[in-house]
N, C-alpha and C positions, 0 to 999 in steps of 0.2 A: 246324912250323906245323900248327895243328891244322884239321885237315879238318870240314865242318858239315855236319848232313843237309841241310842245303838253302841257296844261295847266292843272294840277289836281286842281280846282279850290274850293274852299269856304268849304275846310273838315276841322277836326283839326288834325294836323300834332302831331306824338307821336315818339322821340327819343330816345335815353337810357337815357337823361337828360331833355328833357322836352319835356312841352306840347305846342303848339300855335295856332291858328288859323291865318292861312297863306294859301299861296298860290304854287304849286310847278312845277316850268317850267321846263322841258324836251327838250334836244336837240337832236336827234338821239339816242344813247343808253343812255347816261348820263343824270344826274341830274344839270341844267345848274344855275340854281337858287329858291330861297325861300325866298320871299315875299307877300308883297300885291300889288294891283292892276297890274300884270301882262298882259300879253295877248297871244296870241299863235294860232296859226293856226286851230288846233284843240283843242276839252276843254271836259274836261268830269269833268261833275258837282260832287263834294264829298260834297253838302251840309249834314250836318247829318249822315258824318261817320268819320268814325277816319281812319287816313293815316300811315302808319306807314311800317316801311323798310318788306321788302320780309323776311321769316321766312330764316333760316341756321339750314338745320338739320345738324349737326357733327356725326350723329351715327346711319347709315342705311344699310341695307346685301340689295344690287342692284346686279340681273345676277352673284352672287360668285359660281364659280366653287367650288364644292365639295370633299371631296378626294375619293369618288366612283367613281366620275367621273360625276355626275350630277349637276345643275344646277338651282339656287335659282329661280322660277317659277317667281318672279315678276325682270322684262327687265328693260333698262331703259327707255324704251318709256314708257312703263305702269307706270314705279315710277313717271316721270315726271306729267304724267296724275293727279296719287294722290295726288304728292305734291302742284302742280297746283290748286289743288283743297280744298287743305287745305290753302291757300297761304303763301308755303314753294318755295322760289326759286333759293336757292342752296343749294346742298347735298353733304356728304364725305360719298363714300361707301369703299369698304375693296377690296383690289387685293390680293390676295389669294399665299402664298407657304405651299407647302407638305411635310411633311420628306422625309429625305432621297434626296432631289429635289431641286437644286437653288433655286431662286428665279426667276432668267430669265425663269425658264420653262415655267412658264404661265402667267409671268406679259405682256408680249405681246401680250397676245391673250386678255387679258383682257384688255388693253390700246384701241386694233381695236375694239372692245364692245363698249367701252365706249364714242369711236369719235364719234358712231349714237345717244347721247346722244342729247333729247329735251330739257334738263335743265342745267345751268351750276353746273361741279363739281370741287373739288380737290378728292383728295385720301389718306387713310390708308393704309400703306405698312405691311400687316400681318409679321410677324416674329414665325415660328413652329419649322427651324432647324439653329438656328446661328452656321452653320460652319464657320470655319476661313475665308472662300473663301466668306462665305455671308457679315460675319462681316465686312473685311477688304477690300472687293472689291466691293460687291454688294450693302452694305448700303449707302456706302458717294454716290456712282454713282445715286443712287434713289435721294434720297436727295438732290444732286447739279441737279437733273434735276426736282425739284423744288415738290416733297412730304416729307413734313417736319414734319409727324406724323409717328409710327410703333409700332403696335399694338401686344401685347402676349397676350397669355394665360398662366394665373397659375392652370386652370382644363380644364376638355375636354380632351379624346380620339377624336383622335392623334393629337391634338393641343398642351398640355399644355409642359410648358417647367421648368424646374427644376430651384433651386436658381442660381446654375453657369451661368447658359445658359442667366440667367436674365440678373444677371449681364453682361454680355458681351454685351445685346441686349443694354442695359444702356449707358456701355462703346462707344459703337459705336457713338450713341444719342449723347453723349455730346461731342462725336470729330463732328459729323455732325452740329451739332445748333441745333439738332432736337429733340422733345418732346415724349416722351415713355407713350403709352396709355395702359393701363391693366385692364383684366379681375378678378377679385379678388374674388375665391375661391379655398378652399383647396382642392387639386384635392385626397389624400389619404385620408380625411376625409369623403369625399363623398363616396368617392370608399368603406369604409368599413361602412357606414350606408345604403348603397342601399344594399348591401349583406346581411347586419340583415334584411334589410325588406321584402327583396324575399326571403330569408329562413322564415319568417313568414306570407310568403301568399300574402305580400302588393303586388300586381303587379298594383294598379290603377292611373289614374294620378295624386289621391290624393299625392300619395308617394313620387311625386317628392319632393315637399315642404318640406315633413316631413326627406327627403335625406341632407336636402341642408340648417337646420338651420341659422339664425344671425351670429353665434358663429363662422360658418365655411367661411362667408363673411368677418367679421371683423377680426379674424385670420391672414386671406391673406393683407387683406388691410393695418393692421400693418403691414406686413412682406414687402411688396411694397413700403411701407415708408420708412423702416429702412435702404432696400440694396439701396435704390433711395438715399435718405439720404447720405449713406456710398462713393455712386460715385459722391454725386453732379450731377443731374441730373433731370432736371424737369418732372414728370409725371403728366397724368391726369387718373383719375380713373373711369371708366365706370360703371354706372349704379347702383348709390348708393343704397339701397332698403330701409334704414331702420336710425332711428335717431343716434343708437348705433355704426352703422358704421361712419356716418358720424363723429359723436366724435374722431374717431382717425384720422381723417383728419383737424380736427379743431384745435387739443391736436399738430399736425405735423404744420399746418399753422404760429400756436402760436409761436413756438419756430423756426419760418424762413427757414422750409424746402421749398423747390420750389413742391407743390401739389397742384391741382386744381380737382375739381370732378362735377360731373353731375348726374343728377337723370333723372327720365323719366314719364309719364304717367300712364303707369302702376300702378307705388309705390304709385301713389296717388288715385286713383280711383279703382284700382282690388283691390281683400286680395286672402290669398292662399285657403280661402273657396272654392271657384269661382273652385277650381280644384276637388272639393270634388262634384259636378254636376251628376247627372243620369247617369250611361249608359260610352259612351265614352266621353262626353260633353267638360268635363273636361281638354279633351287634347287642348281645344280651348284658355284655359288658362294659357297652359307650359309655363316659361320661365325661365332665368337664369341669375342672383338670381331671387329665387322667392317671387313673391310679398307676402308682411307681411298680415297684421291683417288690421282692419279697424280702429283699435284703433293706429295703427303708423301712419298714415297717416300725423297728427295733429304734431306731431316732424319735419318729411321732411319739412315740410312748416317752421317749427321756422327755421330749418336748412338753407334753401333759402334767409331767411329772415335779415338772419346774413351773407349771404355771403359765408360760407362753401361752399353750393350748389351753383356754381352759371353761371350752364347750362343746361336746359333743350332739352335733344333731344326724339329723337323715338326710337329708338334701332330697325326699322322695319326689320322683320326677319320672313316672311310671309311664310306659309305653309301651304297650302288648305288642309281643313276636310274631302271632300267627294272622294270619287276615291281610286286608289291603290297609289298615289304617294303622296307626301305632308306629314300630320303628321302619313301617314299609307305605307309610302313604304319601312318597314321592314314588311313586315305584320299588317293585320286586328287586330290580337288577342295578338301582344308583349305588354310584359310590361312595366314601365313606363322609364327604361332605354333604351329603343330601341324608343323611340317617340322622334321623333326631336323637341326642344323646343323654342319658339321665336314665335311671335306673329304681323302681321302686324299696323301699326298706322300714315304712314306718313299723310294723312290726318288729320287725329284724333286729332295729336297734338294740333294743334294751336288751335282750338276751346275748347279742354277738360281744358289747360292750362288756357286759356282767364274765362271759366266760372268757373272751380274751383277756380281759383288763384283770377283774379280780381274782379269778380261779385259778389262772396262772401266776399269780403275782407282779402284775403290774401296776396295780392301784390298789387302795383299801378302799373298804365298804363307805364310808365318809367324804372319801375322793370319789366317786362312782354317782355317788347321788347329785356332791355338786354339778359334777359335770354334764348331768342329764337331767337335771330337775330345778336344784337352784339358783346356779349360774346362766343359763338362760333367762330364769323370770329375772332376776334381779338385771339383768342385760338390758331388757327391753321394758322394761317398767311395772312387773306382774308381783314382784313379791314384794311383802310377804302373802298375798293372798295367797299366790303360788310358790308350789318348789320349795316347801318347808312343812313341816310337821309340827306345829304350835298352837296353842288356844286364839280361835281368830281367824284363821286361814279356812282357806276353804278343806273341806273334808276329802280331798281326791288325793287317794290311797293304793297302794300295789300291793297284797302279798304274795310274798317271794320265797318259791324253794329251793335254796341254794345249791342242793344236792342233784335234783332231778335234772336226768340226762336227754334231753329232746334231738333228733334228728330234724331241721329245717325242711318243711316241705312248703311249695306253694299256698296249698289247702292250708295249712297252719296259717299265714300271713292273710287271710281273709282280706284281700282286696282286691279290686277291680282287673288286675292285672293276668294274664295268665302267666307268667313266670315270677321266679326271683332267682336273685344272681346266687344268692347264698342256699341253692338247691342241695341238699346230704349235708351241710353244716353240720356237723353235731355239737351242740352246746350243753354246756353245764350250769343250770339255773334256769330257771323260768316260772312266769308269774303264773299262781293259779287262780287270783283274786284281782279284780280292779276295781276301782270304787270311785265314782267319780261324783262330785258335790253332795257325799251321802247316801248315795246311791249305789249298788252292786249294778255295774254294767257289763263283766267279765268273771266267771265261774266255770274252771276248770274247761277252759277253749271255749266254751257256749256264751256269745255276746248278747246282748238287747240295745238296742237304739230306740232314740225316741225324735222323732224330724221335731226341731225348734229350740229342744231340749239345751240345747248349746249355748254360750252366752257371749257377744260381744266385751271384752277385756278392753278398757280403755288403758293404755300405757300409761305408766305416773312420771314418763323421763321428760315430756313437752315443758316447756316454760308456760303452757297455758293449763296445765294442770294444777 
């Protein structure tokens, strides 16, 4: 019997299909085998926890250059830390184009960023100005050099891009093999309900909410359909908030559109109250879309349940409260249009997830893993290396105690940020163990990084793969 460098010994192992109690040998970064009675050189006992693949965030803002010229406060060293610590152990963040600007402007500077990465990544190829020259020369070139994702915007200054422009972004996608990720909100709709509400005084972070209705989410999200639809082109849609959106994604599923969508933390835990807080408090709650009611919450979960939904990431988009920079570097005293919105969670995930969704019974252990580990790699082109537990894959591991009661503190989320929205959280389950390509990078909250360590993931969805 062949002995393994490393033995996860006597836990129960948790897949996207099932549950076992086994055993999980380790050769160097790989997963060499899964059985019983193994043995291995070294062993680390998982009596009394559950085993199950390293989390795949698909949807996190890591070090994205800004078009002012600044700089997302959390690095990738620092994200690795939080994700490590949530046991999240690959990320897809976003390389950044400007109007006006290639895309080779800064996809290089962001590519040298990201080689000091301590986690493994792939990447979102942002998409703000598809000129001809980005479309027909810069798209397939990304693509065949193995980022099989590109992300729009349908709102946001200077981001959002118009139906034509979509199209084309589309167009490209499906000459590349590659998968069109979209932001879905009305960017004119917004635009003229934040105007009524600073002509009536709203300038608090309540307003953002009250700017950025259902209506203007789902709107978009049909219109994402229909030209998606029109060119044959598969998208996925970012950050579901709400069950009414999600209908038009299920109404598109139904009749064999290629759509896939994802919800996040937030929608299930914040409501847009949470913006309505003392003082400035509120801005600690921005984000976009914004979170519903507390009475939606109970839809997303039927949504998940069926399939509709069926990726959970973080959307971390971190922006510190205290100081001149962060959610205040337009100014102390702008209103709610000038506060940058997005809220940090790459920790957060995986425990808020595990105790909302399983502990309560809203998903099973099987459905839980898909949703945060295998359904994302397989989305974007990572598994099976990723987001499965099989001979062959990489060895990046979580163990999980299902029982153990954690109160959410900042300190806990080890990142860059100094808040988190989910502050007195108290969750049921959390990881004591993270293991990323073989390696213990997370023991009992105490993380280790190593700058390099990380490995560029080429997507396998490109037709130049």
């Amino acid at each position: 019997m062949s002995e393994y460098d490393l033995l996860i010994k006597g836990g129960t192992v948790v897949t996207g299909v099932d549950v076992i109690a086994c055993d999980v040998g380790i050769n160097g970064e790989q997963i060499a085998a899964i059985g019983t009675n193994l043995t291995g050189a070294r062993t680390i006992d998982a009596s009394g926890l559950l085993v199950m693949p390293g989390g795949v965030d698909s949807h996190c803002h890591i070090e994205q250059l800004e078009p002012d010229g600044s700089i997302h406060e959390e690095s990738f060293g620092t994200a690795a830390r939080s994700a490590f610590a949530g046991g999240t152990t690959t990320v897809i963040p976003f390389a950044p184009q400007f109007k006006g600007e290639p895309i080779g402007a800064h996809l290089p500077d962001y590519r040298a960023r990201a080689q000091k990465s301590p986690i493994d990544y792939s990447l979102h190829q942002m998409v703000t100005d598809p000129s001809e020259a980005v479309v027909f020369n810069e798209l397939p070139a990304i693509a065949a050099g193995g980022v099989g994702s590109f992300k729009v915007f349908l709102t946001y200054d200077p981001l959002h891009v118009d139906d034509g422009q979509y199209i084309s972004v589309l167009e490209a996608a499906k000459r590349a093999g590659a998968v069109v990720c979209v932001h879905c909100e009305n960017y004119e709709a917004i635009r003229w309900r934040s105007e009524q509400l600073l002509k009536d005084g709203k300038t608090q972070p309540a307003a953002h909410a009250w700017s950025r209705p259902k209506v203007v989410e789902r709107e978009a999200t049909y219109r994402a359909i229909a030209l998606a639809e029109l060119v044959d082109t598969p998208i996925h849609i970012f950050h579901v908030s709400c069950a009414e959106v999600a209908e038009e994604i299920a109404r598109a599923q139904a009749r064999g559109v290629k759509v896939t969508a994802e919800t996040c933390p937030q929608y299930l835990v914040l409501s847009g109250s949470d913006m309505d807080r003392p003082g400035k408090e509120g801005a600690k709650y921005m984000c976009s879309p914004s979170p519903r009611e507390a009475a939606d919450h109970a839809g997303l979960w039927a949504m998940i349940r069926r399939g509709v939904l069926d990726v959970l990431s973080s959307d971390h988009c971190g922006y510190s409260f205290a100081g001149d920079k962060g959610k205040w570097l337009n100014g102390p005293d702008v209103d709610f249009t000038r506060i940058p919105n997005g809220i940090p969670g790459l920790a957060a995930r995986l425990p808020l997830i595990f105790s909302e969704g399983v502990v309560k019974g809203e998903i099973d252990l099987p459905t839980f893993v898909r949703l945060t580990a295998t359904n994302p790699a397989k989305r974007f082109g990572l598994h099976p290396r990723k987001g499965t537990i099989a001979p062959g894959a990489d060895a990046d591991l979580v163990l999980w105690d299902r029982e153990r009661k954690v109160s959410i503190t900042n300190a806990r989320m080890q990142h860059t940020i100094d808040y988190t929205p989910y502050e007195g959280i108290e969750v049921t389950g959390w990881p004591v163990k993270t293991i990323a390509r073989g390696r213990v990078v997370m023991e009992d909250d105490e993380v280790t990084t190593e700058d390099g360590r990380g490995l560029f993931l080429k997507s396998a969805r490109t037709s130049a793969n």
